[in-house]
C-alpha positions as CSV (number, residue, x, y, z in Angstrom):
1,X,-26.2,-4.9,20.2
2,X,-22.9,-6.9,20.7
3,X,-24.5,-9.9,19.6
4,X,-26.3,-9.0,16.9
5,X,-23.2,-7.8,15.3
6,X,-21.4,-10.9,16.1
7,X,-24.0,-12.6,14.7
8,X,-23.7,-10.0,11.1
9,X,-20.1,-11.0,11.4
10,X,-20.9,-14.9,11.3
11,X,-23.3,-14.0,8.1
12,X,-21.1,-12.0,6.0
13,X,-17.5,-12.7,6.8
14,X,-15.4,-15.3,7.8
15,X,-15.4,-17.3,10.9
16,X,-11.9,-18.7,11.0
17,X,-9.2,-15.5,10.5
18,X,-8.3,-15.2,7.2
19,X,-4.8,-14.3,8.5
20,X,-4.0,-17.1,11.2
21,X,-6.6,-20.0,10.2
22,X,-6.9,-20.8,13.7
23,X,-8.8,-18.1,15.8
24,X,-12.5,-17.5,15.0
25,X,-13.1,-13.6,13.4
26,X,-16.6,-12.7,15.0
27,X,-16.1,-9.3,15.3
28,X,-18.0,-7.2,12.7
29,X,-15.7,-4.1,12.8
30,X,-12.0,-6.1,12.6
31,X,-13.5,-7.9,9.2
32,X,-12.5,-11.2,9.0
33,X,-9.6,-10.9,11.1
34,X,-9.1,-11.9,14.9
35,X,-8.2,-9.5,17.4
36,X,-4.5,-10.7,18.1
37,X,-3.5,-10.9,14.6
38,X,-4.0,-6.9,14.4
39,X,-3.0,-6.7,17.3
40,X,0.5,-8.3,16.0
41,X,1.3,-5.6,13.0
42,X,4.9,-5.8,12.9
43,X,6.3,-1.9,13.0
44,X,8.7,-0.8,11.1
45,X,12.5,-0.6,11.5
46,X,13.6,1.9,13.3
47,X,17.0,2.2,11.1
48,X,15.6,3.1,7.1
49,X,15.6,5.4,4.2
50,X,14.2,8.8,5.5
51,X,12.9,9.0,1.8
52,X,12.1,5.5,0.5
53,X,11.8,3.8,3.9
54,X,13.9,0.6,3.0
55,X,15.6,-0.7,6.2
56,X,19.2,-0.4,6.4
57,X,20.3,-2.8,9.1
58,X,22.6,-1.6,11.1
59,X,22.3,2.2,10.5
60,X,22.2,4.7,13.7
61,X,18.8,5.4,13.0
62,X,17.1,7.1,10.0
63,X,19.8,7.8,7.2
64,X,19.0,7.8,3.0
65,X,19.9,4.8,1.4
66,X,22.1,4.4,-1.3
67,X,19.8,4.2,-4.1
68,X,18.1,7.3,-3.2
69,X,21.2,9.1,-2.5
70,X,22.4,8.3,-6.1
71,X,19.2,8.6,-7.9
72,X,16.4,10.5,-5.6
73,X,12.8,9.7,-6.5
74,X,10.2,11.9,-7.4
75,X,8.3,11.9,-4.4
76,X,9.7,13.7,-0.9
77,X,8.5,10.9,1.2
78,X,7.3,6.6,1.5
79,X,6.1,5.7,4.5
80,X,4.1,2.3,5.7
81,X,2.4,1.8,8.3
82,X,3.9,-2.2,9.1
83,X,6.7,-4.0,8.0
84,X,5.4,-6.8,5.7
85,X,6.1,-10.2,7.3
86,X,4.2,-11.6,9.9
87,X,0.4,-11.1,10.1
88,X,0.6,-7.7,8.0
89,X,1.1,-9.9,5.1
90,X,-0.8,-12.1,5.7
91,X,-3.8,-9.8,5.8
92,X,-2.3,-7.7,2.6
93,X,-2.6,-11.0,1.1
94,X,-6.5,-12.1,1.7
95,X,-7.0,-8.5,0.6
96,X,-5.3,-9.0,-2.6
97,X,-5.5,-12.1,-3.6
98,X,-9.0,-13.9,-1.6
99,X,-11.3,-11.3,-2.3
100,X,-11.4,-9.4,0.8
101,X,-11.7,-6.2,-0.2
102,X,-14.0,-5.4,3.1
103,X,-10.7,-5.2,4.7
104,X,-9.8,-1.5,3.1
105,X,-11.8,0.6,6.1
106,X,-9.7,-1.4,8.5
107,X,-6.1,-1.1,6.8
108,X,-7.0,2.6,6.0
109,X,-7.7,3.2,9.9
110,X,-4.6,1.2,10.8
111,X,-2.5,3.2,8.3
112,X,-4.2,6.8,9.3
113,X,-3.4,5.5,13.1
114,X,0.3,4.3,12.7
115,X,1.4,7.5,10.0
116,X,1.8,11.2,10.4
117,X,-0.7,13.1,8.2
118,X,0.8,14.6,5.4
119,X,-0.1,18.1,4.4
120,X,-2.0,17.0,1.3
121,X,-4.6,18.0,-1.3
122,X,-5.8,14.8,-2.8
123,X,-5.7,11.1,-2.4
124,X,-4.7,9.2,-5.6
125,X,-4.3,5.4,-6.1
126,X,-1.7,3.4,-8.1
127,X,-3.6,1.8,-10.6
128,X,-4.1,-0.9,-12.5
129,X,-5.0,-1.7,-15.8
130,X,-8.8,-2.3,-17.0
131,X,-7.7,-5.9,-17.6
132,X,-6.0,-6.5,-14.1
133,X,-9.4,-5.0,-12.4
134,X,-11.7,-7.2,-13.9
135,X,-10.0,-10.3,-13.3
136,X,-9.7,-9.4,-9.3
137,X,-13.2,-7.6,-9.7
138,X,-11.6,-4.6,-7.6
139,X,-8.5,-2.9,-7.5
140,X,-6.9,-3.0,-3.6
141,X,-4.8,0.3,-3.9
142,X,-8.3,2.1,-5.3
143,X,-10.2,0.2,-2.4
144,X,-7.3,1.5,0.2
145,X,-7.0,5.2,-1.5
146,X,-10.9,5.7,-1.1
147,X,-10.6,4.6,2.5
148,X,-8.1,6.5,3.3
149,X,-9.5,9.7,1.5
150,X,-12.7,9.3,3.7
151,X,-10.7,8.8,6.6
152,X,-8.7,11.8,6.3
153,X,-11.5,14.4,4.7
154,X,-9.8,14.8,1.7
155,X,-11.1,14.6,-2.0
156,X,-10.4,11.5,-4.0
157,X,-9.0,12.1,-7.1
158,X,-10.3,8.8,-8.6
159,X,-8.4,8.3,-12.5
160,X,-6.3,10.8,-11.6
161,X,-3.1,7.7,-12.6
162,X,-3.9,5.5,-15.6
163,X,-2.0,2.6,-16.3
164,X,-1.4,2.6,-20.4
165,X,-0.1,-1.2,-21.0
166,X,-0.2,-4.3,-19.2
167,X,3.3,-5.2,-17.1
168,X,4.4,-8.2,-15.5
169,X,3.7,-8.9,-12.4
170,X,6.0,-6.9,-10.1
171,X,6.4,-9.6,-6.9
172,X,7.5,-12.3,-9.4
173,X,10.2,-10.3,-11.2
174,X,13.7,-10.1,-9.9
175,X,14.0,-6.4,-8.3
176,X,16.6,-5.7,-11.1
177,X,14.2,-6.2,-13.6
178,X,10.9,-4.2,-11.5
179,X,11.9,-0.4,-12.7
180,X,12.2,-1.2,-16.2
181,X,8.8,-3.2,-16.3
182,X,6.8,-0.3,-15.5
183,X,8.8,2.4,-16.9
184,X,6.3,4.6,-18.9
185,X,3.5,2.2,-18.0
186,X,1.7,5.1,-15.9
187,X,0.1,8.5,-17.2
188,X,-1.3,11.2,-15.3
189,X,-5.0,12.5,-17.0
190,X,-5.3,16.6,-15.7
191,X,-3.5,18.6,-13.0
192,X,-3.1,17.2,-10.1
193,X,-3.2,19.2,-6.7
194,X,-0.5,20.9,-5.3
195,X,0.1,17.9,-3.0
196,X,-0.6,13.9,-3.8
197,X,-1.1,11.8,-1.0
198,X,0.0,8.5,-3.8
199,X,-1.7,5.0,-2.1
200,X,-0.9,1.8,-3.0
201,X,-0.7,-1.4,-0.9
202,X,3.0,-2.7,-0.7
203,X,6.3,-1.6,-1.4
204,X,8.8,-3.8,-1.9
205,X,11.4,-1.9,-4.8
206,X,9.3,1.3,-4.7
207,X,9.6,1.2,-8.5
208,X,5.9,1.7,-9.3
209,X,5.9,4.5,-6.6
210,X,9.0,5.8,-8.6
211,X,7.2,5.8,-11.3
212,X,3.8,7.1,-10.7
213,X,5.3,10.2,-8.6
214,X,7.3,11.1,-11.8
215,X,4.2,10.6,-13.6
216,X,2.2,13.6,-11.2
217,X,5.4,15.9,-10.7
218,X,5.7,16.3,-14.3
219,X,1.5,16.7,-14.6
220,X,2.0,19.8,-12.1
221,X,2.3,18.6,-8.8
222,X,4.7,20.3,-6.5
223,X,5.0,17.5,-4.0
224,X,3.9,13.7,-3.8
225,X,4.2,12.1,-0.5
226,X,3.5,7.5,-0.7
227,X,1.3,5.9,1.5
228,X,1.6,2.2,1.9
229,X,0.2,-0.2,4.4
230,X,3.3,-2.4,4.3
231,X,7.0,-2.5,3.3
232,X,8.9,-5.2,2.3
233,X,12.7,-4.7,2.4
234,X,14.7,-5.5,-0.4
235,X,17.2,-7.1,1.2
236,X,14.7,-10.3,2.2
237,X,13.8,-10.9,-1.5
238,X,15.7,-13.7,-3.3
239,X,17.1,-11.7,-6.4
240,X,16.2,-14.8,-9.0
241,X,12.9,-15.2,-7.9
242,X,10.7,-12.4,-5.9
């Protein structure tokens, strides 16, 4: 049975590890990936925001940043599951960007497996616009949100965010510029639940998180907790350029 999946795995995926380029990726259920590189996921800081989770060098332990502390986001909670450097971007990025959208059971399990469960009604995606979709021919925060809604039992509320106008592209803005790029770019169609588990990929400014939780508190929700697979501190971006 082992071997016929390794030989499945040979068929459909890779066999070189789309994250290292060195190891071979034979097994069918780590998809396209080699053992050590998930076994590698970077964790989190210990030291960040207790709402936003940005690390705050230096801190105790968990404190609120300063950003959220001045100007506290719509949703109670962000938590990923691995800090993004390392292999955990490189994975996010052959799931983004090569077409590897078979990785969104494995992310989902490794997010489910690293994260507390919320206490929450329905899964809902950041999205993307039509435009954006087509060109990728899949949207990775959908892809993720499904996963994870499977995962966890809990209904996927699939539309639930609409993205009304195309943005720039967040990663290549300066962070200063991120919140006011997709500043009433997001609607929310129908009452949400009670409770919005929000997915999306990456984090980096939490800007479109920002903005979609406002997006679902003022459509009815009473709480929105964020789900990520990986952060990325704002402190390791160069201010002109990521």
């Amino acid at each position: 049975m082992r071997e016929l999946a390794r030989a499945a795995a040979r068929f459909f995926l890779p066999s070189v590890c789309l994250s290292c380029r060195n190891r071979p990726a034979d097994d069918l259920f780590r998809g396209g990936v080699c053992a050590d590189c998930w076994d590698s996921l970077p964790v989190p800081e210990t030291a960040r925001c207790n709402r936003c989770d940005e690390a705050l060098p230096g801190a105790p332990g968990p404190a609120r940043c300063g950003r959220c502390l001045l100007d506290p986001p719509d949703f109670e909670r962000l938590r990923a599951a691995a800090a993004y450097r390392g292999s955990a971007r490189r994975i996010l990025l052959a799931f983004k960007f090569q077409g590897a959208d078979y990785l969104g059971p494995r992310l989902a399990a490794v997010i489910a497996g690293r994260l507390s469960r919320p206490e929450a009604d329905e899964v809902a995606a950041v999205p993307a616009t039509p435009r954006s979709r087509r060109a990728r021919g899949y949207h990775p925060a959908e892809v993720l949100a499904a996963a994870l809604a499977r995962r966890l039992d809990l209904p996927l509320a699939a539309g639930r965010l609409v993205k009304t106008r195309e943005t720039e592209i967040q990663s290549r803005l300066p962070v200063a510029r991120r919140a006011g790029n997709v500043r009433g770019a997001f609607e929310a169609r129908s009452t949400p639940g009670r409770h919005v588990l929000l997915v999306d990929d990456v984090a980096t400014s939490a800007a479109t998180a920002r903005a979609c939780a406002r997006q679902l508190v003022l459509a009815g929700a009473s709480a929105v907790t964020v789900w990520c697979f990986a952060r990325a501190s704002r402190t390791e971006i160069d201010p002109e350029a990521a």
